[in-house]
C-alpha positions in Angstrom: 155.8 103.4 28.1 153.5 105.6 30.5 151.9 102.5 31.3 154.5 100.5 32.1 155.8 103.5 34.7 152.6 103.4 36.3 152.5 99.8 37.2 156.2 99.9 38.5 155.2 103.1 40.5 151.8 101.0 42.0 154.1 97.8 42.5 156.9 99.9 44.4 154.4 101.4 46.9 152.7 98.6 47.6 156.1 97.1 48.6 156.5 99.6 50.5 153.4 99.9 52.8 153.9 96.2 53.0 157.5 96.3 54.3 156.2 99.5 56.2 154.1 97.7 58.1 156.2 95.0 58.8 158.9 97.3 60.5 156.1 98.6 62.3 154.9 94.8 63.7 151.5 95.0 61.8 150.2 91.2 61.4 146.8 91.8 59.9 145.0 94.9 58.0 141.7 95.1 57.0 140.5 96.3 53.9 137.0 97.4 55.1 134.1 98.1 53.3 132.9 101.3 54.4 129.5 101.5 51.9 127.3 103.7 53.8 124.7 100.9 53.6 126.8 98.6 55.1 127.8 100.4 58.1 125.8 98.4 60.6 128.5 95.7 60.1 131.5 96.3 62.4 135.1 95.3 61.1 137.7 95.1 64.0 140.7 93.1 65.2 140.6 92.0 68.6 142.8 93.5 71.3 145.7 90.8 70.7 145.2 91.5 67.1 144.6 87.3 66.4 140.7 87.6 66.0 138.7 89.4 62.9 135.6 90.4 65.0 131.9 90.8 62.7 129.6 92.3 64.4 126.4 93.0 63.5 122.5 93.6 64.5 121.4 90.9 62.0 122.1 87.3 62.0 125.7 86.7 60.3 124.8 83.5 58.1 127.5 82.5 57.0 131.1 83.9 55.9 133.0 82.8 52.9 136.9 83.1 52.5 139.1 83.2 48.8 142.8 83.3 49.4 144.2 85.0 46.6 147.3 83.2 47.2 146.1 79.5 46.6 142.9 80.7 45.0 140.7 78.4 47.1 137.4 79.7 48.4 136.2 77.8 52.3 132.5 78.5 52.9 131.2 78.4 56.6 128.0 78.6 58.2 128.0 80.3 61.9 124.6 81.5 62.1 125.6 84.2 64.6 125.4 88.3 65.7 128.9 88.3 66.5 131.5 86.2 64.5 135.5 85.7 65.9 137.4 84.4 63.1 141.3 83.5 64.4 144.2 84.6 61.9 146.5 82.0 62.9 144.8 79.9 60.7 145.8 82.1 57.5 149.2 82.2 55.8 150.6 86.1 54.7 148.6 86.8 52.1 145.5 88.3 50.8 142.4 87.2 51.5 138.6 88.1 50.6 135.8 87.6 52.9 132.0 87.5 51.8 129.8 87.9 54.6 126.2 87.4 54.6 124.6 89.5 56.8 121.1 88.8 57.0 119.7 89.5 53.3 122.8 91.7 52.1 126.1 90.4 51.0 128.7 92.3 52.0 132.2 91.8 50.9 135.4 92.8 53.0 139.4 92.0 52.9 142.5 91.6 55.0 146.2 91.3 54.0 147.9 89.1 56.6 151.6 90.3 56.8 153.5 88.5 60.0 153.0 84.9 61.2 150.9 85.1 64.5 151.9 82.1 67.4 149.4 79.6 67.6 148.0 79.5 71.0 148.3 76.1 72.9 144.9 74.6 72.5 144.3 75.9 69.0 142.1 74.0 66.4 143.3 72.5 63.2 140.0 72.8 61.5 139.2 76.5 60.6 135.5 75.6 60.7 135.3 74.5 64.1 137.7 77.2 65.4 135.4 79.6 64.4 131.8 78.3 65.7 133.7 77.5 68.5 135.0 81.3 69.3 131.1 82.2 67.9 128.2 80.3 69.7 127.3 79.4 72.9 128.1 75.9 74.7 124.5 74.7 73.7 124.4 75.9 69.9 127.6 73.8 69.7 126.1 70.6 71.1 122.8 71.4 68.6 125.5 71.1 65.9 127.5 68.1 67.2 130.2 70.2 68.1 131.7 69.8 71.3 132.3 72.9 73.5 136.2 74.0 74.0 138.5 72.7 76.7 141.2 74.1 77.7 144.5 71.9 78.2 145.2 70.5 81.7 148.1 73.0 82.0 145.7 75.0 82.2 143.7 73.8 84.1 146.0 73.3 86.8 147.6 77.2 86.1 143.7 78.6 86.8 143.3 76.2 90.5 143.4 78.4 93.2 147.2 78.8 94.7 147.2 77.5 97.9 147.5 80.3 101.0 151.4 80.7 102.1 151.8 81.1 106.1 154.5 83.5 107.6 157.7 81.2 108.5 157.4 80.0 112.2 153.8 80.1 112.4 152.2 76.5 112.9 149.4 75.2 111.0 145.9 75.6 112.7 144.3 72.7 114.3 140.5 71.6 113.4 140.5 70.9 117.5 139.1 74.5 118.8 139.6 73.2 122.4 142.0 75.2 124.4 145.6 73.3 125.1 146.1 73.2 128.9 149.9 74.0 129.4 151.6 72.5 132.8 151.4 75.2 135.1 155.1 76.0 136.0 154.3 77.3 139.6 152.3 74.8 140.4 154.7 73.4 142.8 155.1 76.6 145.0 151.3 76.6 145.6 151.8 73.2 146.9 152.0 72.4 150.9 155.0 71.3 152.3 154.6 67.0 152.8 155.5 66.5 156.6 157.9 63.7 157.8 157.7 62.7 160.8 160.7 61.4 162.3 161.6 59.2 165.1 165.2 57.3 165.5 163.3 54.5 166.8 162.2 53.9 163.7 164.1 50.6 161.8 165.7 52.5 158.5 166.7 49.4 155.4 170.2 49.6 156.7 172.0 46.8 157.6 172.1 47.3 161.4 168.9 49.0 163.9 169.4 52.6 164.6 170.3 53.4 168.5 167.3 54.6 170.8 167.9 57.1 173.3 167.5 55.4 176.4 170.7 53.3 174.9 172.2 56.6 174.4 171.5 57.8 177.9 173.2 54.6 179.0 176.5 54.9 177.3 177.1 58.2 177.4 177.6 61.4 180.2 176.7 64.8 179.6 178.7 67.7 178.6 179.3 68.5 182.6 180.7 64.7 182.8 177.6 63.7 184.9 175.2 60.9 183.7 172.1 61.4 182.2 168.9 60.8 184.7 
């Protein structure tokens, strides 16, 4: 009877810190393993929570995952001081990881408790998710592996936005020469054009203009005498 209390007691608080962490938005928590001769192996999430970072002063070999859930075990060799494993990739659940840090074997869990969104460019295959968050452009290519690439919305979001100008304002010209305007007083500096003019000169008019000596002839001065 005692012992049928104590597993309902166990069984209600561990739906409780589950659903405890849930309200709180937990997605991952690690079980670390905090064996004072395996201290030189650090056990973190990543600042957006997604990631399980290893780190460690020894060569990670290789990590090895049993889902308690499906009871499947996925072995993977990195070969690596630091290792980024992405959660997306794990269902809620349990899980234990075996990591084998240079000659030790050290053994760690999490408990994933939320789904986490699947970035855009994320990698179906778990093993090449994680070398490629792990090594280096050229330890990928040494294992056939081809480097990440990010999608050409991407791409296109990281290209440098082009400059805005101020509205009204023209767009430079490559010519550096300067633009000579019309100078608007240009005409007041200008001398005067002299016309000479003499009535004896034949205008395009349909008659010949009258000369003086005609105009002496036919007509008397003011004083009704002739002109000389």
């Amino acid at each position: 009877m005692k012992k049928g209390k104590t597993i309902s007691v166990l069984f209600l608080s561990f739906l409780i810190s589950v659903f405890g962490y849930s309200q709180d938005g937990v997605y991952t928590v690690i079980d670390k393993n905090k064996n004072d001769n395996n201290l030189d192996l650090k056990q973190e999430l990543s600042p957006h929570l997604d990631t399980l970072l290893l780190k460690s002063d020894q060569q990670i070999l290789r990590v090895r995952f049993l889902s308690h859930n499906l009871k499947e075990t996925r072995t993977i060799d990195v070969v690596s001081k630091v290792v980024r494993i992405p959660l997306y990739h794990f269902e809620e659940g349990r899980y234990t990881i075996a990591v084998y840090n240079g000659p030790k074997i050290i053994v760690l869990g999490f408990n994933r408790l939320l789904p986490l969104a699947k970035p855009e460019d994320f990698d179906l295959d778990l093993e090449k998710s994680i070398l490629r968050a792990s090594l280096s452009a050229s330890e990928l290519k040494s294992k056939g592996i081809e480097p990440f690439k990010p999608s050409k919305a991407n791409q296109l979001n990281n290209l440098e936005k082009p400059t805005t100008r101020a509205a009204g304002t023209r767009k430079p010209s490559k010519d550096k020469s300067p633009i000579e305007l019309p100078n608007q007083n240009a005409h007041k500096n200008k001398p005067e054009e002299k016309i000479e003019y003499s009535i004896t000169v034949k205008r395009n008019l349909d008659r010949e203009m009258e000369t003086r000596e005609e105009f002496r002839e036919r007509s008397v001065r003011p004083n009704g005498k002739k002109y000389d």
